[in-house]
N, C-alpha and C positions, 0 to 999 in steps of 0.2 A: 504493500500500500504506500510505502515511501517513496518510492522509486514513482509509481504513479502523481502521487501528489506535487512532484515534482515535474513530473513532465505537463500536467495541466498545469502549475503553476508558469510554466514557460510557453504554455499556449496564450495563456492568458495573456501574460505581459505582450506576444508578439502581437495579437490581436489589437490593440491599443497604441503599441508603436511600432507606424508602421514605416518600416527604415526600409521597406523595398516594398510600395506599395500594389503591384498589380500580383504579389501572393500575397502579403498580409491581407490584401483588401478579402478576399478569401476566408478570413480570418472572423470579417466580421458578420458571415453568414450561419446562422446554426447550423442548417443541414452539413458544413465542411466541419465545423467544429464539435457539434454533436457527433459525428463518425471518429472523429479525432479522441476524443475524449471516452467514448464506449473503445475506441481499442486500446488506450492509454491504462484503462481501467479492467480490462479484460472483460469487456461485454460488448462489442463491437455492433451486433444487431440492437440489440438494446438501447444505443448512443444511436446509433441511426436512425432509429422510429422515432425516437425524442425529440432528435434536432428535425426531423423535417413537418414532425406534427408544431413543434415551434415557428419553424421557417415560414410557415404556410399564414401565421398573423400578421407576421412583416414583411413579405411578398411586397406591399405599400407602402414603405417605409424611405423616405428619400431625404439622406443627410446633403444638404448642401449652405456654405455662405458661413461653415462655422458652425451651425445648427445642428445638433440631435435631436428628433424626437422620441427616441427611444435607444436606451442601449440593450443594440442586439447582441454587442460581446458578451456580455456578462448575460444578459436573457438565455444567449446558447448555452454558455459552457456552465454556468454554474444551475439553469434548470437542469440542464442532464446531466450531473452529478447528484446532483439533489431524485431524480427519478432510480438513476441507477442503486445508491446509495440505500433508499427506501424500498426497491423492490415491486413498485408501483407498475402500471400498466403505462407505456410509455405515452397513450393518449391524455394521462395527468401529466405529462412535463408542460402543460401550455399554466398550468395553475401556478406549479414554481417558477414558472419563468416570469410572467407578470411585475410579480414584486417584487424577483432580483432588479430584473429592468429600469424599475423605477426607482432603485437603489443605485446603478447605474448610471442615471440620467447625474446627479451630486458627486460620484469618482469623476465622469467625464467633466465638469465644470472647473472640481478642482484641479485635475490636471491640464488644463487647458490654460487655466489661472495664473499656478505657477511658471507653466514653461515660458511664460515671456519676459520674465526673469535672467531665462538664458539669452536671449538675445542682450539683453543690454548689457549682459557679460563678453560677447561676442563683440560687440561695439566697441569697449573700451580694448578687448584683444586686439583688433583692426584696428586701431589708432595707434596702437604699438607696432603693426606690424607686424604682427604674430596671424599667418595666412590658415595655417594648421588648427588655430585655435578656431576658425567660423566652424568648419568641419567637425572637429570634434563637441564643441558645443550644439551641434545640430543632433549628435548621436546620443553622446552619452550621460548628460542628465537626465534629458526628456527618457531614456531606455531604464534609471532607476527610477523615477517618478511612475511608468507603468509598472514596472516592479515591485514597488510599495503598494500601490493602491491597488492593482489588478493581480500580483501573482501570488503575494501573501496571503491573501483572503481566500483566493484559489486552493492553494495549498493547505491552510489551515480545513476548509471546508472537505478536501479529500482526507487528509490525513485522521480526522475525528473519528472515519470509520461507521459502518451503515448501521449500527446497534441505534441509536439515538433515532435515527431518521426511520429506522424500519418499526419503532415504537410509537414515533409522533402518528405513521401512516394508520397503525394499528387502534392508534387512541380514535380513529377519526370513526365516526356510525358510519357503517355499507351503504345506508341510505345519502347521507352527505359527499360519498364518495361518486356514487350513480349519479346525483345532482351536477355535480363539477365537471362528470362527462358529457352532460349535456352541454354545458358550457363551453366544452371545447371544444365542441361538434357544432356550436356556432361562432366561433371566435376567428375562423381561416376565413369567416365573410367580409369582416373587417380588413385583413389585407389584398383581399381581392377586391374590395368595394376601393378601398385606395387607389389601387391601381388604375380602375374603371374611372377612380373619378381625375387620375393624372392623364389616363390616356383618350378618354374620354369625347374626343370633338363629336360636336350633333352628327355631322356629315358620313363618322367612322363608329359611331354606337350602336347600327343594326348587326356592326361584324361579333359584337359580344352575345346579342341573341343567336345568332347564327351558330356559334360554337359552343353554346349551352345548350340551344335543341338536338343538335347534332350529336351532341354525345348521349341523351336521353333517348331520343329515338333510332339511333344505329347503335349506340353501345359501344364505339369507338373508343381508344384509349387516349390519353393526353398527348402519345408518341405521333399518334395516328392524325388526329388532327391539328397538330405542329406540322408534320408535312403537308397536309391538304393545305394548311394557310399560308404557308410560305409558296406554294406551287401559284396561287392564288396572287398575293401580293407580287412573285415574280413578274406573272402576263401582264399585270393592271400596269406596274412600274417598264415595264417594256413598252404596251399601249402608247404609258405617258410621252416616252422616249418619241416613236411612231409619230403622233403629234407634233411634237415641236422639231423631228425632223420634216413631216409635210408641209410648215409651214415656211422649211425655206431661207428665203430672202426676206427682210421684214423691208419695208418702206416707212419711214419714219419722215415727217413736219419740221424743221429747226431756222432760226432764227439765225444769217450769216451773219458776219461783220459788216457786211454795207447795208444790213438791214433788211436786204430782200429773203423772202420764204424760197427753202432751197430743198429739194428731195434728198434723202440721205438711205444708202441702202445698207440695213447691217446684216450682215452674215451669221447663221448657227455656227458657222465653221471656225473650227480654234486653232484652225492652221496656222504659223506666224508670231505664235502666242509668247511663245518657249521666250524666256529669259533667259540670256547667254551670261555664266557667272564672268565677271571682270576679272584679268589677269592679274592680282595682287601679287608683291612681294613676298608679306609676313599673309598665312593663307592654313589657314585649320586643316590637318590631316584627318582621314578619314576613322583613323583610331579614335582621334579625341573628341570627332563626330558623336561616336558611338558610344566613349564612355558617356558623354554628356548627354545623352540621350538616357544611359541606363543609370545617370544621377537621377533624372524628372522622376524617377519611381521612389526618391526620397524625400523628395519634397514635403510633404506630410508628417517629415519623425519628428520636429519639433512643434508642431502647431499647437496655436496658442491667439488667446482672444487678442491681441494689442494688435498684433500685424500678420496672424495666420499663418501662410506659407512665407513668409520675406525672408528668413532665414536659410529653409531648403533652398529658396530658389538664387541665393547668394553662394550656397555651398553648390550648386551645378556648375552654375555660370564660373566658380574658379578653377573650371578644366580647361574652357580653350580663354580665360582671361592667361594664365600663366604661360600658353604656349603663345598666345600673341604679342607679351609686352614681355621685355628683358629684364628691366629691374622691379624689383619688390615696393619702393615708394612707387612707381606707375599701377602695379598690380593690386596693390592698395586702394589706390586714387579711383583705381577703374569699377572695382567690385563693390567701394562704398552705394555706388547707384542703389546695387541690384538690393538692398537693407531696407526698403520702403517697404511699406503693404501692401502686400501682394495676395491674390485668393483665385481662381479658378480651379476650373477641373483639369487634373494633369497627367491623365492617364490613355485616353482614347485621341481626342479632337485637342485636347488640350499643349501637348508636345510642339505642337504648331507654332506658339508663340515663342517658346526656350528656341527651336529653331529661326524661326526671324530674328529673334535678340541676338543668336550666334552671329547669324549675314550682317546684321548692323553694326555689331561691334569689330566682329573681320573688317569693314567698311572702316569703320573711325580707326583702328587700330594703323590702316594706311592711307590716313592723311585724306580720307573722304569729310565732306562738310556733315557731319553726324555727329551732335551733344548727343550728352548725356541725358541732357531733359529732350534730344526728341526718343530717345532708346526706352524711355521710361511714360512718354507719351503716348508710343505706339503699344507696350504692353499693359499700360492702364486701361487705355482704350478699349484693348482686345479681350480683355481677361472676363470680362462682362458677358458677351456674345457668346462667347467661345463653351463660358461655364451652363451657358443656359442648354449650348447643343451639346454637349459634351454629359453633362448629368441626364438630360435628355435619352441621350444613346446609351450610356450603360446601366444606370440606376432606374431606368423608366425603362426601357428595353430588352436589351442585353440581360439584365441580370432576370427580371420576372421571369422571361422566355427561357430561360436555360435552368436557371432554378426551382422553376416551373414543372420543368419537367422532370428535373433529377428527385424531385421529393415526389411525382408520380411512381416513380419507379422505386423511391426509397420505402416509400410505403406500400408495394408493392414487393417486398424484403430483398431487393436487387442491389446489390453494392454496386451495380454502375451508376445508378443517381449520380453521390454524392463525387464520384470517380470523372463520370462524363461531364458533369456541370462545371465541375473542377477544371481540366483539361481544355476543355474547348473556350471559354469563359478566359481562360490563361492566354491562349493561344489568338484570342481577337484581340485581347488586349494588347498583347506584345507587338501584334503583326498591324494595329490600325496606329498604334502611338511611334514605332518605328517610321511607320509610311507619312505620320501627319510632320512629326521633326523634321526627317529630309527633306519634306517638300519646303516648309517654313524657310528650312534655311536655304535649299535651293531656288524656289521663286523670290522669296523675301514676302514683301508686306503686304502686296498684290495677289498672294496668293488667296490668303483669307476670304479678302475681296470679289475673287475672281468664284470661290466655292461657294458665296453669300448669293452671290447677285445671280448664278445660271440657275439657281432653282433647285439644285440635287439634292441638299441637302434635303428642302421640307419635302423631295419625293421619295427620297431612301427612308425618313423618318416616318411618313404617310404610310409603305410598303411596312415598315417592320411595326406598325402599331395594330399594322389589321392583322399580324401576326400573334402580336400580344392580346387584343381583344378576343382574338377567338379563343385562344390559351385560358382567357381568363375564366370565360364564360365556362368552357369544358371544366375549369376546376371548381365555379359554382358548382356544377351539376354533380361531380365527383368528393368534393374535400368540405363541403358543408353536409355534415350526417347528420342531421335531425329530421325523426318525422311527428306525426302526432299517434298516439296509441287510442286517441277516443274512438269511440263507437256509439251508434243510436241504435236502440230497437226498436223493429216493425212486428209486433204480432207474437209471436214464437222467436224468429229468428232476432238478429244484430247484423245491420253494418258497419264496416270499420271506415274511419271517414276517409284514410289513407286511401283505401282502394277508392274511392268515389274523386278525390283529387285526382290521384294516377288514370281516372280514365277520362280525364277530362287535359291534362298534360302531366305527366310524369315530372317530378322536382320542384313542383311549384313551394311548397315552403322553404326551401332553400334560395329559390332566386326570388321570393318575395321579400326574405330576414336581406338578404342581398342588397337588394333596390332598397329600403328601406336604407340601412348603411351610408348607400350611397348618398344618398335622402339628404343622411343628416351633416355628413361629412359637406356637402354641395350648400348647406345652409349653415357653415362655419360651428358647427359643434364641434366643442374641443374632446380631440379622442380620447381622454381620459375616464370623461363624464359618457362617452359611447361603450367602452370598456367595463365600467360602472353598470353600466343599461343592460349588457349582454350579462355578465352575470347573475344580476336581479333576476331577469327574463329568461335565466336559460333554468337557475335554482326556483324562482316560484313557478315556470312552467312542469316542470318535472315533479313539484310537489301537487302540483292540480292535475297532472294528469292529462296535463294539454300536448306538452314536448314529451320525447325519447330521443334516446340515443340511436345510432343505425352504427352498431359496432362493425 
């Protein structure tokens, strides 16, 4: 049990700092961490049914700007310790995870609090001239501050041993116990109602009916209608293509310089386009490309409320700062910029801008007209747009769709769930944030521009949302288990009202608790007070005999 309580003890802590962010970010889903923590512990199916009956509440859960509203670190790892520990049926880890989380939300504050502490130590390091010191300051406070607050607790909570916890469960009435399942058989609406109400546009809301009926009336599994939807979103997003290839040549109205109305013909064709990089002197190697690239994935091990990411993104920026300036007072003078407040997403769409900053500073570094303040104007600018598409794509996207389906299949007792969501999930992230750098730094600042203004963006974002809508609606129909047990009698006989729903649509009380959800979410109720509601409603339904569980 030691040996264990230590290895969670070090999930935990990575999970919170995250010093190579596109695995930790991994970290901070239960389904990765519940599987982690059942093998860590020796119950490996056990962690897995925990973290994906978890996962399935915060499927809706989108940290961005600084913001948690919920911590799903500690919601994963220490409910499914708490499940395993007790011996419990892993559809009660959604009960323990709850009130770690919101225990959670107070770790996450204070350490966000402190670490900006380190930068001003980082400051006064860089005024000395100590280059080593932003670097180190970015690693290794913020790595014991998760340590204290995230792995001791961990650790303690393993090591205590499942006597205590498999008493507490025991003290609880059977009846009390049956209640809370019901609860949890309504509680994955909530992060499916999130989703619906992120991804949500009037124009793309019949794609969530679609893949809620679909799975009631064919029986189709989550895997099954992920591909129909993607096959789907492919032709529409081709169509789109189709279109604005038929149109061609556009003829456009404009206003010359001698005042007369002049026809102006623009072309679809982006022939021409290509920006030829300038022959520089002093000129970034493609090594330091790369490291700098696979710095962006640190950016986050300091964060902290005063300036966020400005630290990481000072500790990138000093791989091709040193390879382009000679002396240490220059490479000083040059990296103070990057120390301002800085915040985007930096993992997908985000890499884009560390790449521009590269081509700008190669730029100034040889005697091109490029400050300081325009290098810090362009990524002020950018960091805005870039975070709205970029949380967009993986947090609204990317992540539901894949983790989506890996707790289909986790609950489903498949260790490829948490294996495939893992892997693929990795592997976009590596291969879109790779592709958005190079481009940044090989178009430069036109690039952004150039992917804002042709439209792809909102049709790649369009295509993968009717992907997630229909994902979402299938996990209505599937991951919300409740039905009603009442019956009426006619004469002699009883009907069950269930079967009188089912033949009028199959899962109607699951996509009604659903809509509802969204209801309230859509008229600014705060989830806490919704959380609050699904409880009441799920414990006095099951005591009236209204709700059931569908184990």
């Amino acid at each position: 049990m030691f040996l264990s309580a230590i290895l969670v003890a070090l999930l935990a802590t990575m999970g919170q700092w995250w010093f190579f962010g596109p695995v930790t970010k991994c970290l901070v889903y239960p389904l990765t961490t519940g599987t982690l923590v059942g093998l860590f512990m020796g119950d490996p199916m056990t962690g897995m049914l925990a973290g994906a009956n978890i996962q399935l509440i915060y499927l809706g859960w989108i940290s961005a700007g600084g913001t948690m509203p919920s911590n799903t670190i500690v919601a994963g790892i220490f409910g499914t310790v708490m499940t395993i520990l007790s011996g419990t049926d892993p559809t009660m880890a959604v009960t323990f995870a709850i009130p770690f989380s919101m225990f959670g939300l107070l770790l996450n504050q204070v350490y966000m609090t402190v670490n900006a502490a380190w930068i001003h130590q980082a400051d006064k390091m860089l005024d000395k001239g100590n280059l080593r010191g932003v670097r180190f300051m970015n690693f290794v406070p913020s790595f014991c501050m998760a340590f204290l607050l995230y792995g001791i607790p961990a650790f303690l909570l393993v090591v205590s041993g499942s006597g205590w916890a498999q008493g507490l469960i025991d003290s609880v009435p059977e009846s009390v116990i049956s209640a809370l399942q019901v609860v949890g058989g309504i509680m994955p609406a909530l992060g499916i109602a999130m989703l619906l109400n992120y991804l949500g546009k009037k124009k793309l809301i019949p794609w969530f009916f679609g893949g809620f009926f679909l799975t009631v009336y064919s029986g189709l599994g989550l895997t099954a209608i992920s591909i129909f939807s993607a096959i789907v979103a492919i032709i529409l997003y081709l169509n789109g293509n189709k279109e604005e290839i038929k149109a061609g040549v556009k003829k456009v109205r404009r206003l010359s310089l001698n005042k007369n109305v002049e026809t102006v013909e623009l072309s679809n064709s982006t022939e021409g386009t290509t920006k030829e990089l300038p022959e520089y002197t002093r000129k970034l190697s493609k090594k330091t490309l790369v490291k700098t690239w696979l710095w962006t994935t640190s950016t986050e091990s300091c964060y902290n409320y005063e300036r966020l990411q400005a630290l990481g993104a000072a500790n990138l920026m000093l791989t091709p700062i040193r390879e382009l300036y000679d002396t240490n007072e220059k490479r000083v003078e040059e990296l103070k910029k990057y120390m301002v407040f800085y915040n985007s997403e930096v993992f997908t769409v985000g890499p884009i801008i560390n790449g521009i900053a590269c081509s700008m500073e190669e730029a100034r570094a040889n005697g091109e007209n490029v400050s300081a303040e325009d290098i810090n104007a362009v990524r002020t600018g950018l960091m805005g747009p870039v975070a709205g598409i970029g949380d967009t794509i993986m947090q609204g996207i990317l992540f539901p769709i894949l983790f989506g389906i890996g707790c289909s299949m986790a609950l489903d007792k498949s260790f490829l769930g948490p294996i495939l969501s893992f892997v693929v999930f990795e592997a976009l992230i590596f291969g879109c944030g790779y592709f958005m750098f190079m481009t940044g730094y090989k178009q430069g600042k036109s690039s952004l521009l150039k992917i804002l203004k042709n439209g792809t963006i909102d049709r790649i974002i369009n295509s993968f949302s009717i992907v997630g809508l229909m994902v979402v609606g299938s996990m209505a129909a599937t991951r919300v288990t409740i039905n009603t047990p009442l019956a009426f009698s006619i004469g002699e006989g009883s009907t069950a009202i269930q079967s009188v729903l089912d033949s009028l649509a199959p899962g109607l009380i699951p996509l009604g608790i659903t809509l509802l959800v969204w209801w309230m979410l859509r008229k600014k109720v705060n989830t806490v007070w919704i959380i609050v509601a699904i409880f009441l409603v799920g414990i006095l339904g099951y005591y009236t005999g209204i709700l059931g569980y569908v184990g």
